[in-house]
N, C-alpha and C positions, 0 to 999 in steps of 0.2 A: 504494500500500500504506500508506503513510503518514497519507494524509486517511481510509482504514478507519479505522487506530488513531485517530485523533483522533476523527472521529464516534463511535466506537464507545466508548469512554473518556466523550466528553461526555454522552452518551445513560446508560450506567451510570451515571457521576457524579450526573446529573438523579435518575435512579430512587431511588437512593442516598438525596439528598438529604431528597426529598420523603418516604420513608418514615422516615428519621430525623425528622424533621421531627415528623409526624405523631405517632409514638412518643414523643416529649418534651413531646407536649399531649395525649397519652394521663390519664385523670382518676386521681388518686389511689390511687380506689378498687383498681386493678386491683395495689397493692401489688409494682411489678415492683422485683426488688431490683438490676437492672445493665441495661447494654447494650451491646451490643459490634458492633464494624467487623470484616470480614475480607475480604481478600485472597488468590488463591490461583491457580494456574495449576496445568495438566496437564502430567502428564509428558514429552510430546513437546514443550510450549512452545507449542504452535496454541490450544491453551485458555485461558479465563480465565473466575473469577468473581466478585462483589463480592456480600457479606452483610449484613446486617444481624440483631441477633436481640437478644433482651428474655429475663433471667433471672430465678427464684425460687429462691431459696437454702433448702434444706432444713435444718430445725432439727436434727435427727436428726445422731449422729455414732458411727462406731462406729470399734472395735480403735484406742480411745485410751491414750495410753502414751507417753513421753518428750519431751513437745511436739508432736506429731503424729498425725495421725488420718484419717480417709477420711470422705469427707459428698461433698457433692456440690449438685445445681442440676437444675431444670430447663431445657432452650434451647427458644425456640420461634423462628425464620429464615425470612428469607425471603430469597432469589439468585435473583441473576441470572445464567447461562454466557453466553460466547458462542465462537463459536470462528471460528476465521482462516484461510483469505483467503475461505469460505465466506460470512461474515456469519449464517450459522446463529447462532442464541439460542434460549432457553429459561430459563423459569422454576420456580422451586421454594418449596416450602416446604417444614415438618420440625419435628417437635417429636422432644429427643432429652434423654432421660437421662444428665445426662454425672456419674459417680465422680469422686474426686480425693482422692490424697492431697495434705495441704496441713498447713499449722504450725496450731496451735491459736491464735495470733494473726492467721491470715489474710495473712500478710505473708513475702514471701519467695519460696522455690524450690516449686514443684508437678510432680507427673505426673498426666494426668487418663485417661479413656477413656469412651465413649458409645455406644452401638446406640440408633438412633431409628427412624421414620417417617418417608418424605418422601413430596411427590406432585411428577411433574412436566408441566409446560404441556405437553411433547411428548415421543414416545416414540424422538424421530430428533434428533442432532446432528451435521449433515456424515456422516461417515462411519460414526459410534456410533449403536447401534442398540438400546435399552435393554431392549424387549420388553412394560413394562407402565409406567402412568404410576406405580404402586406401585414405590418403591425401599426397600431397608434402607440408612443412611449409619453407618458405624462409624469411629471417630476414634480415634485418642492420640496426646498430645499434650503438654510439658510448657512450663512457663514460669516468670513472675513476677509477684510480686506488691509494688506500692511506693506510696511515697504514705501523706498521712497517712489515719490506717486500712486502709494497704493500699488504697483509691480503686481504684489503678490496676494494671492487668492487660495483660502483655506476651505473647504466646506464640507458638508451633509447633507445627501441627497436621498432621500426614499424616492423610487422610478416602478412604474407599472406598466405594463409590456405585454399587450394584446392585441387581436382583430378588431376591439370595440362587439362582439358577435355578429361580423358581418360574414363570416361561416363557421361551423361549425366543423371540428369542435375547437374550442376555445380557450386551452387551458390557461389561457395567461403566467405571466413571474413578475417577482414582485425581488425590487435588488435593493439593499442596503450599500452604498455608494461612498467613499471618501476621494474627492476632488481636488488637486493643486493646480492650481492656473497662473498663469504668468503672461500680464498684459504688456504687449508691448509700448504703446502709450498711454 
C-alpha cells in the first residue's frame, strides 16, 4: 500500500511539475495575472487530487464601501484524481468564474465562491460513476492574502463536482482543497 502512495504521489508530482513548468514559459502575451497549487482529498480519504491553474483578474468591482468590495478572477485548471487502493485516475480540466469579497488593497482576509465548467478524461473512478464527461465544479472558499502587494494567497476550499443531474447517474465528489496562489501583480 505504501509503494501505491509513493508511485502515485511521484507520478502526480511529475505531472504537477511539468505543467507548472510549462505555464511559467507561457509568452507574455497571454497577460495571466496568478497561479496557483492545490491540494485536496475526498471525503472518505480514498481520494486525492493535485491542481494547477492560471488566473485573470477582472478590473471590474462592485458594492464598494468601507474598504471592501466583491471583483473576482477568472481560473482556468487542470487535475489530476486518483483514488486508493484502486489506482483508478482521471483527468480534468475547468474554466470557473470565481467572486470574492476581498479588501480594496488586495491584502488580507477573503470569502470567494465559483460555478464553472469542467470536462473529464473519464466518466468512472473506482467506484464513482459521474455519468457525462460534462461536470458543473462549484466552490467556496475563504483565505489570505500577504506578501508585499499581497503576492501571496493562502486558502480553503470545499468544491462539489457533478453533472448538476443532467444524466444519470450522478455520483458527484465532494474535495477538501488547500490553495497557494501567487499573483503576479
Amino acid at each position: 500500500m505504501a509503494v501505491f502512495a509513493l508511485m502515485a504521489i511521484k507520478k502526480i508530482t511529475r505531472d504537477v511539475m511539468v505543467t507548472a513548468l510549462l505555464l511559467m514559459m507561457s509568452p507574455p502575451s497571454l497577460a495571466v495575472d496568478g497561479m496557483a497549487l492545490e491540494t485536496g482529498g475526498y471525503d472518505d480519504d480514498r481520494s486525492s487530487m493535485v491542481r494547477v491553474a492560471v488566473q485573470w483578474q477582472w478590473s471590474k468591482r462592485w458594492f464598494q464601501g468601507q474598504g471592501w468590495h466583491l471583483g473576482g478572477y477568472w481560473d482556468l485548471s487542470a487535475a489530476r484524481w486518483e483514488r486508493d487502493p484502486s489506482a483508478d485516475s482521471l483527468s480534468e480540466i475547468g474554466l470557473t468564474p470565481v467572486f470574492r469579497v476581498q479588501t480594496d488593497g488586495l491584502r488580507g482576509a477573503y470569502l470567494e465562491g465559483g460555478v464553472g465548467a469542467h470536462l473529464l478524461s473519464s466518466t468512472r473512478l473506482d467506484d464513482k460513476s459521474f455519468g457525462s464527461a460534462f461536470q458543473f465544479a462549484e466552490h467556496l472558499g475563504f483565505g489570505y492574502r500577504f506578501g508585499v502587494n499581497g503576492a501571496y494567497d493562502l486558502g480553503y476550499r470545499f468544491q462539489h463536482i457533478s453533472n448538476g443531474n443532467i444524466k444519470d447517474p450522478n455520483d458527484g465528489i465532494n474535495f477538501h482543497q488547500i490553495r497557494l496562489q501567487y499573483w503576479f501583480q
